[in-house]
KEMAR-418104 format. One record per residue (C-alpha): residue number from 1; z, x, y. Coordinates in steps of 0.001 Angstrom, whole numbers, always signed. Layout:
! KEMAR-418104
num|c3|c1|c2
NUM|Z|X|Y
...
END
This chain:
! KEMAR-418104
num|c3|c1|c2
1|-22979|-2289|-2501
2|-22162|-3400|+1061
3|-25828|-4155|+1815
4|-27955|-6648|-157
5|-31294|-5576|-572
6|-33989|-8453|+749
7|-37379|-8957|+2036
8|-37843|-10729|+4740
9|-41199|-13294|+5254
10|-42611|-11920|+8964
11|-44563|-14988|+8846
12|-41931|-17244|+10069
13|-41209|-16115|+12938
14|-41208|-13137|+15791
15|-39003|-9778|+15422
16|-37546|-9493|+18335
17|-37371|-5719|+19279
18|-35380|-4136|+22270
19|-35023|+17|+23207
20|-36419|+2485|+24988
21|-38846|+5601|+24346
22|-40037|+7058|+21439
23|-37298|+5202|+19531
24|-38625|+2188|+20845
25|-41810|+3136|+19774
26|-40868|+4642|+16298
27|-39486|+1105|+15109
28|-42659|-613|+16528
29|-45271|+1410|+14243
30|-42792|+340|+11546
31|-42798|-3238|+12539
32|-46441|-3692|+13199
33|-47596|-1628|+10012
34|-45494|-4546|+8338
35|-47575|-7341|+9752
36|-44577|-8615|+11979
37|-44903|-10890|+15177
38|-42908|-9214|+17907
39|-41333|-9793|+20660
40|-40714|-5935|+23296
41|-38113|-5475|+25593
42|-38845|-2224|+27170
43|-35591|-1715|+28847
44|-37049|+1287|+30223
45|-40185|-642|+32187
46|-42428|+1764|+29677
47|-45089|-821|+28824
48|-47106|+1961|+27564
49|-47159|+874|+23892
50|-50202|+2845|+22614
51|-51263|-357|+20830
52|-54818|-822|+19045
53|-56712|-4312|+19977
54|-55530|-5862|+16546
55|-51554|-4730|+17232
56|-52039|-6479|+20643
57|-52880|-9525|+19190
58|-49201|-10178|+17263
59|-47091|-8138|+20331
60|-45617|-9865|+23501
61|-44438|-7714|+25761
62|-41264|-9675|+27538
63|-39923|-9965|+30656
64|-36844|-10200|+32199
65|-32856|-9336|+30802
66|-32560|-9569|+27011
67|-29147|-10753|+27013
68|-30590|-13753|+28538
69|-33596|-14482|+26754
70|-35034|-17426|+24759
71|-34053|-16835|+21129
72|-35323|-19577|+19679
73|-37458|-19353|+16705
74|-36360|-15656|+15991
75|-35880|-14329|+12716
76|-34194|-10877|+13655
77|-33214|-8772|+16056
78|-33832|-4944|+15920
79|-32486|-2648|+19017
80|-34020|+881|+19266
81|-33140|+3547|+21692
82|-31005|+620|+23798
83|-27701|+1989|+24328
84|-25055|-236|+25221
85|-27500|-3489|+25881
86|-28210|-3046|+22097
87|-24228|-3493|+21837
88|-24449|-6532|+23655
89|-27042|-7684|+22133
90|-25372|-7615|+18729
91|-22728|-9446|+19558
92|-25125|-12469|+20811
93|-27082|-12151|+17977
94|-24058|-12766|+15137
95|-23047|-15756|+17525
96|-25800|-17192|+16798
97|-26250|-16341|+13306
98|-29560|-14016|+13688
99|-29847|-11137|+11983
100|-29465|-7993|+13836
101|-29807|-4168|+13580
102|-28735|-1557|+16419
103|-30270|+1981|+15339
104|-28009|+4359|+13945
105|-24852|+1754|+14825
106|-23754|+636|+10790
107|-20739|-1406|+12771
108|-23127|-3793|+15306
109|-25836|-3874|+12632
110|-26056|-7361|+10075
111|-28699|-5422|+8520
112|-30674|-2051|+7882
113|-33437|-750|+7724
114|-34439|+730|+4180
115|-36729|+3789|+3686
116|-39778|+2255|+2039
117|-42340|+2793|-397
118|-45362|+488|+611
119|-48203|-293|-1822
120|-49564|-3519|-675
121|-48220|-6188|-2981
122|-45627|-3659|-3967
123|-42791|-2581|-2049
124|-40092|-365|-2789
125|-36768|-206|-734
126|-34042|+2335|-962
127|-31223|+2262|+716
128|-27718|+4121|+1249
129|-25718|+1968|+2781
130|-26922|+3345|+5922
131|-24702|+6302|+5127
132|-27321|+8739|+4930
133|-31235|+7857|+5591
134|-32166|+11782|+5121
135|-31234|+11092|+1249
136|-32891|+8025|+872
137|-35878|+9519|+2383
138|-36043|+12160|-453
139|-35387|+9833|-2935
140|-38951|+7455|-1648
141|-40269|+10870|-1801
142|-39762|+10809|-5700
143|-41028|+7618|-5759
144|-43913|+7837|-4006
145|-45087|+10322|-6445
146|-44264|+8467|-9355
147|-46180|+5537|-8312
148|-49912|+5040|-8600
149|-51366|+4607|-5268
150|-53348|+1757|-6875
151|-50453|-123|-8368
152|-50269|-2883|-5223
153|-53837|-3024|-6042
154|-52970|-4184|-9750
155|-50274|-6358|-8314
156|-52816|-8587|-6832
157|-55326|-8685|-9374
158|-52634|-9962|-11633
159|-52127|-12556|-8677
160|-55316|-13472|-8940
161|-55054|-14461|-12713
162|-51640|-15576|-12940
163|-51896|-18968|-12510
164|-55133|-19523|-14877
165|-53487|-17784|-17669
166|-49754|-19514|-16959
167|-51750|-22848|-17383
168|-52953|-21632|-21109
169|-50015|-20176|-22502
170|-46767|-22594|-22295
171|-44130|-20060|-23585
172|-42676|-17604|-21223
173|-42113|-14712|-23710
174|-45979|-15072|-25065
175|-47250|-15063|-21600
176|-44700|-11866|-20298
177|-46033|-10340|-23868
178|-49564|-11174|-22682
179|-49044|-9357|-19081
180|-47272|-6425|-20572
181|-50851|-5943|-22724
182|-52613|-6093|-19806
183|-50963|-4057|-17440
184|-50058|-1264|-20189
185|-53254|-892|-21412
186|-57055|-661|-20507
187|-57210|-3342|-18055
188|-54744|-2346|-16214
189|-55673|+1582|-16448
190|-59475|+249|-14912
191|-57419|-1392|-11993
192|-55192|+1839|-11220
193|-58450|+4203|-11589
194|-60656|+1565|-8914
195|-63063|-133|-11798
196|-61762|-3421|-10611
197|-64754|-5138|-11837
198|-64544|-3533|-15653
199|-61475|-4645|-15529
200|-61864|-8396|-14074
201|-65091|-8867|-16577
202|-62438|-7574|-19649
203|-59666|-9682|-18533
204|-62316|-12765|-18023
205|-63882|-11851|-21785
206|-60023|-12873|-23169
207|-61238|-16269|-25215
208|-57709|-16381|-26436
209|-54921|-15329|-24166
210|-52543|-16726|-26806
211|-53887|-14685|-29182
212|-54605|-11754|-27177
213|-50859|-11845|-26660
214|-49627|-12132|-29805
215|-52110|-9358|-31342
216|-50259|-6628|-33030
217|-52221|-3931|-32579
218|-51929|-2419|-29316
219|-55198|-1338|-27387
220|-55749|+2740|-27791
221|-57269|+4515|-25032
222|-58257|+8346|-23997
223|-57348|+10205|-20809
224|-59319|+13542|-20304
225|-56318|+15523|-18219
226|-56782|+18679|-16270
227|-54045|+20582|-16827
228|-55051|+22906|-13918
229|-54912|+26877|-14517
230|-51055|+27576|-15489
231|-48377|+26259|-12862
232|-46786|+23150|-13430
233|-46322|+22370|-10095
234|-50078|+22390|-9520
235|-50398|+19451|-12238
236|-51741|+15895|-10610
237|-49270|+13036|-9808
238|-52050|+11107|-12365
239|-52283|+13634|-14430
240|-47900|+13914|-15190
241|-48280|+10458|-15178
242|-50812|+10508|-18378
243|-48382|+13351|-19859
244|-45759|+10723|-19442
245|-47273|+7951|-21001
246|-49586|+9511|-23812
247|-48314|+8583|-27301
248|-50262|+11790|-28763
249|-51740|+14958|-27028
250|-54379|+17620|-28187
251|-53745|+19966|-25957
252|-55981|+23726|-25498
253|-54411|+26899|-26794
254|-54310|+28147|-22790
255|-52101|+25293|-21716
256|-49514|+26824|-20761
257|-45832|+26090|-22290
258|-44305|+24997|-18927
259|-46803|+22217|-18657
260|-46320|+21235|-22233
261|-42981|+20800|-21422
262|-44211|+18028|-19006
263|-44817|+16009|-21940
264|-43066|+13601|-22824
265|-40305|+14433|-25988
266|-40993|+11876|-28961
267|-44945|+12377|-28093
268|-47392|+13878|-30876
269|-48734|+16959|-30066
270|-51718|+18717|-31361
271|-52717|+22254|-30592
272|-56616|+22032|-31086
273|-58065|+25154|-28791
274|-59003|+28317|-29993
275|-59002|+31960|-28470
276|-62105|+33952|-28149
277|-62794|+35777|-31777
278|-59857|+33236|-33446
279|-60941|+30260|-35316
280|-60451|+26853|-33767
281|-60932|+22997|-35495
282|-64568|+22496|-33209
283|-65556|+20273|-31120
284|-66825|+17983|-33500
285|-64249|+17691|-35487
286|-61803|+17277|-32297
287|-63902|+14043|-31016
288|-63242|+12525|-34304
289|-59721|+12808|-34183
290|-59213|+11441|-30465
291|-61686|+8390|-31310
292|-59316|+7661|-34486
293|-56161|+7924|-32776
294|-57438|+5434|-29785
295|-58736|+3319|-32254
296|-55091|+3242|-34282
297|-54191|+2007|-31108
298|-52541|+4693|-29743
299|-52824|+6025|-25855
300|-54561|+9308|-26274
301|-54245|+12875|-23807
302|-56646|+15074|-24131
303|-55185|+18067|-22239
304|-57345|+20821|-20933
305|-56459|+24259|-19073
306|-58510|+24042|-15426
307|-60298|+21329|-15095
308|-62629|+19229|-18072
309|-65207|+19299|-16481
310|-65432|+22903|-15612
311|-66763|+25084|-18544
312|-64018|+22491|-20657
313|-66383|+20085|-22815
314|-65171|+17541|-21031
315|-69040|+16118|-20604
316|-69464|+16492|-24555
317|-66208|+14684|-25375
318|-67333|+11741|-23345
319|-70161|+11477|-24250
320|-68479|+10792|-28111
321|-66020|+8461|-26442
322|-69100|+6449|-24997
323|-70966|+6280|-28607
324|-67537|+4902|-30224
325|-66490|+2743|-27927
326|-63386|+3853|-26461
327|-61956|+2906|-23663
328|-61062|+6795|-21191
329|-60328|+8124|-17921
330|-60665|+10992|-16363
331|-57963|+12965|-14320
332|-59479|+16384|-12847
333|-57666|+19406|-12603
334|-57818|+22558|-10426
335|-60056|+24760|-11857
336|-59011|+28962|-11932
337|-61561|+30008|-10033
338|-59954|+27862|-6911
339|-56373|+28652|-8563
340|-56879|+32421|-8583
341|-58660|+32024|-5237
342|-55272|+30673|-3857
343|-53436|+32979|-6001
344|-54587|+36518|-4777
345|-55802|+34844|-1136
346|-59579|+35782|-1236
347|-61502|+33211|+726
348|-64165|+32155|-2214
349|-66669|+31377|+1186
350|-66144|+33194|+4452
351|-68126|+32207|+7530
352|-71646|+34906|+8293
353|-69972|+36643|+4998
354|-70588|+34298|+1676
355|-71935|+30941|+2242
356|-72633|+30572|-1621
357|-70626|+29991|-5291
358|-71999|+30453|-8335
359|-69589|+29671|-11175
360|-70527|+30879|-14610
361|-69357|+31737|-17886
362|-69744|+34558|-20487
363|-67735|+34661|-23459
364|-69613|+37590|-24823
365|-72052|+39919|-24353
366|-74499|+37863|-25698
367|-73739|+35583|-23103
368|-73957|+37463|-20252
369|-77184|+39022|-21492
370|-78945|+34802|-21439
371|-77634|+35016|-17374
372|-80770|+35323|-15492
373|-79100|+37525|-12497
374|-81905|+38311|-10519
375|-80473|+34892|-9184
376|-77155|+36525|-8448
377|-78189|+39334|-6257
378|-77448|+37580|-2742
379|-75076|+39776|-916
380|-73917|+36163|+678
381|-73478|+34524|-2775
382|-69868|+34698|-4412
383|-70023|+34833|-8440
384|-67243|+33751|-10027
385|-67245|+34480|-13923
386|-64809|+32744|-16089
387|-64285|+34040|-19676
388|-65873|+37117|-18810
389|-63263|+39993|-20159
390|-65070|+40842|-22847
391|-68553|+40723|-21444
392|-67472|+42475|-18527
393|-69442|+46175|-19237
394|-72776|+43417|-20230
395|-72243|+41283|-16932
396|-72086|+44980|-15097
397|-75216|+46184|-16701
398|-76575|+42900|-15902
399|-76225|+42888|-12145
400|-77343|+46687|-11647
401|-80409|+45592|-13726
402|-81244|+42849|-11381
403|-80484|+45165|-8111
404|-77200|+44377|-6962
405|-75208|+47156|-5326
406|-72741|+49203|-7343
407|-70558|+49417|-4364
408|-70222|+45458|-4662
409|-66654|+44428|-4173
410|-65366|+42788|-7366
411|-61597|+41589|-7794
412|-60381|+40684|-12129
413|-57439|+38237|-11497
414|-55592|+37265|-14746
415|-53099|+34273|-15856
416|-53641|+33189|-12177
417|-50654|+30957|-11005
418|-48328|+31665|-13780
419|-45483|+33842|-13047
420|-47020|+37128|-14883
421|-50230|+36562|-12645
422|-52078|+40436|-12040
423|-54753|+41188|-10108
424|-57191|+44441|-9754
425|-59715|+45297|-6877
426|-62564|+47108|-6725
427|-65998|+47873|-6957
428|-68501|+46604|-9530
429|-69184|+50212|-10900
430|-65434|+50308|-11808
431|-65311|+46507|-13596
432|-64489|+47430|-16847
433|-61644|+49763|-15711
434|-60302|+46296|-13769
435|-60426|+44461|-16683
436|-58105|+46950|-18478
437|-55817|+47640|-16016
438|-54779|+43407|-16127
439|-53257|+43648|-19628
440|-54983|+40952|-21050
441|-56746|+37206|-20095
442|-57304|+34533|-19644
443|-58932|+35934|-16128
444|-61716|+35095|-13817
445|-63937|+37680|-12083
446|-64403|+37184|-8690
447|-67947|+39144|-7513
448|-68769|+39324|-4056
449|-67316|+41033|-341
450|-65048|+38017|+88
451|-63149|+40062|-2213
452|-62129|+42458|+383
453|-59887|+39725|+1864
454|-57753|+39608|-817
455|-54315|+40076|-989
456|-53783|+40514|-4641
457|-51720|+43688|-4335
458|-48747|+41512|-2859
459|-48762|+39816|-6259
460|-48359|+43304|-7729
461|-44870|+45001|-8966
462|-44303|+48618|-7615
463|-44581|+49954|-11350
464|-48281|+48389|-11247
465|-49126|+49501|-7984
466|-48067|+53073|-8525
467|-49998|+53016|-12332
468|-52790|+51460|-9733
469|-52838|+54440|-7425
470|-52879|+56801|-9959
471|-55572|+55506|-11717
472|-57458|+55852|-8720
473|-56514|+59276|-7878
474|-57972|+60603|-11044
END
């Protein structure tokens, strides 16, 4: 490690920066978004900074040669964009012991500049030696995902306690014991999901923090997680974050095993979904066993296909959480009607064309026969069924009843994102026909003349296309 990783306090003094152009310029967004105190040589005579009224306020803009000026007071020395002068620059600078870095220039440079990951009160630097910034860069990008945007947000609030709860508990390890509670569990999940007051009025409700700290039985808690409609890559940063941390996981049948895999390895899991026309636990009975596991203590994923509060229970399972007591979050997920949407390209609202969604469900035909559709009829409306494969001759009957063309355009777009995704276009005279020719669910029905904008058949292999045009040719 050639380069020692510091941080260095802007408050004591100005930054002295020196370049030209949008190098210049680059380093100065850097600079100011840090809070610094500079000090511009323009060696260019650009004084046309861009700066807002606040930046102006910490910025001098300096005249006259650099290699000349008053150092006094400086705490580094950063040269942008300055060709040799940054050279000679460096060279003044290590006489006099400041520290200095020339852009790009490892050999005149005392120090560089990290690629950083900036949450307020926490700040992440990564570094290569200077060797190779590009890398670095990718590797902040890893971080940055990884890191709750909130996190220099709990930073501080721990700030603000710190010193109150120091002054009642005299051993370190008790009081590093009691911050590891806090952080880890439901105070610190309040703080990361923005209910800074729950979880100020929680941490203020600690009579004991001894105790607190030396309590054995950790806090349980329950995260309702949208697992989105199949791709893994479409999962939440918060929501592989909650995979990552859950202790047990009840996960739906329709979660698919690529985002199971997500979880993490020594964590429970518990299949607790059901297919239509297969038996499942119920609800009921799957409330009762997230409430017990939180209240064992442990940290609790409920894990949903879409999102939970789309046609998921979501509402009902809160609702339990509330009457027990137990402390949840909620991390949406993309539904599949938006999934599919993206998946086969068909614009869900299209400008003069559909102005309106309706999203609905029918499991069965009974289902679709308690829809009142004479609400559905709108030629600008765009009705999105989910669950609606078996009800799909009902939901047809349905809308003919209630007026709506037969010519309708109607798209059936099954295990949308996943890699066997299949799509089928048409009219809603020919829905039931669609629904076959997708080889089985889950799938949404997408009703309306957005559909004609879709581009499903690019999701389509030749073999299906050809069985496609054949169908329609008899």
């Amino acid at each position: 490690m050639r380069f020692l990783p510091v941080f260095l306090d802007l408050k004591a003094g100005p930054v002295v920066l020196i370049g030209a152009g949008e190098l210049l310029r680059a380093k100065l967004r850097v600079l100011t978004a840090a809070g610094a105190r500079l000090r511009v040589h323009a060696i260019d005579g650009n004084h046309d900074l861009a700066l807002s009224s606040e930046d102006e306020a910490r910025i001098e803009i300096a005249a006259g040669d650099p290699l000349t000026a008053d150092l006094s007071g400086v705490i580094a020395i950063v040269c942008a964009g300055a060709g040799d002068v940054g050279v000679a620059v460096s060279v003044r600078a290590k006489a006099l012991g400041l520290p200095v870095n020339v852009m790009d220039d490892l050999e005149h440079s005392s120090f560089i500049f990290p690629a950083i990951v900036d949450r307020g009160d926490v700040v992440v630097a990564v570094g290569t030696g200077g060797i190779s910034p590009v890398v670095a860069r990718r590797v902040r990008e890893k971080i940055e995902a990884l890191l709750p945007a909130r996190i220099g947000e709990l930073a501080e609030f721990i700030g603000g306690f710190r010193k109150s709860i120091n002054e009642r508990i005299a051993e370190f390890p008790l009081r590093r014991r009691f911050w590891e509670r806090v952080i880890d569990g439901p105070i610190g999940a309040a703080v990361l999901a923005g209910r800074k007051s729950d979880a100020d009025a929680a941490l203020k409700a600690i009579a004991d923090p001894s105790e607190f700290a030396r309590a054995d039985k950790p806090e349980g808690s329950v995260a309702l997680v949208g697992a989105g409609p199949g791709d893994p890559d479409l999962l939440t940063i918060k929501a592989l974050r909650a995979l990552q941390d859950a202790d047990i996981v009840f996960h739906d049948e329709l979660v698919s095993p690529e985002i199971l895999d997500r979880i993490r390895r020594d964590t429970t899991r518990v299949p607790v979904g059901r297919r239509v026309g297969k038996p499942g636990i119920g609800q009921d009975a799957i409330n009762k066993r997230m409430i017990e596991a939180a209240q064992a203590g442990q940290r609790v994923v409920r894990l949903k296909g879409g999102d939970p509060f789309v046609f998921g229970r979501g509402g009902e399972e809160v609702e339990a959480l509330r009457a027990a007591g137990v402390t949840y979050s909620i991390i949406p997920g993309i539904t599949a009607g938006l999934g599919g949407a993206a998946d086969f390209e068909v614009p869900l609202t299209y400008r003069h064309e559909a102005t309106r969604i309706t999203f609905l469900t029918a499991h069965k035909a009974r289902d679709a026969e308690t829809v009142d559709w004479s609400t559905l009829t709108d030629t600008k409306m765009t009705v999105v069924v989910y669950m609606g494969m078996t009800a799909a001759p009902a939901i047809r009957a349905g809308l003919f009843a209630a007026g709506r063309s037969p010519e309708t355009p109607v798209g059936v777009f099954a295990r949308v994102t996943r890699p066997d995704a299949q799509g089928a276009i048409g009219t809603l005279r020919d829905l039931p026909e669609l629904v076959r020719r997708t080889h089985g669910g889950p799938a949404i029905l997408v009703i309306g003349d957005v559909v004609r904008h879709a581009g499903s058949l690019r999701r389509q292999t030749p073999k299906q296309i050809i069985s496609d045009l054949l169908d329609a040719a008899e």
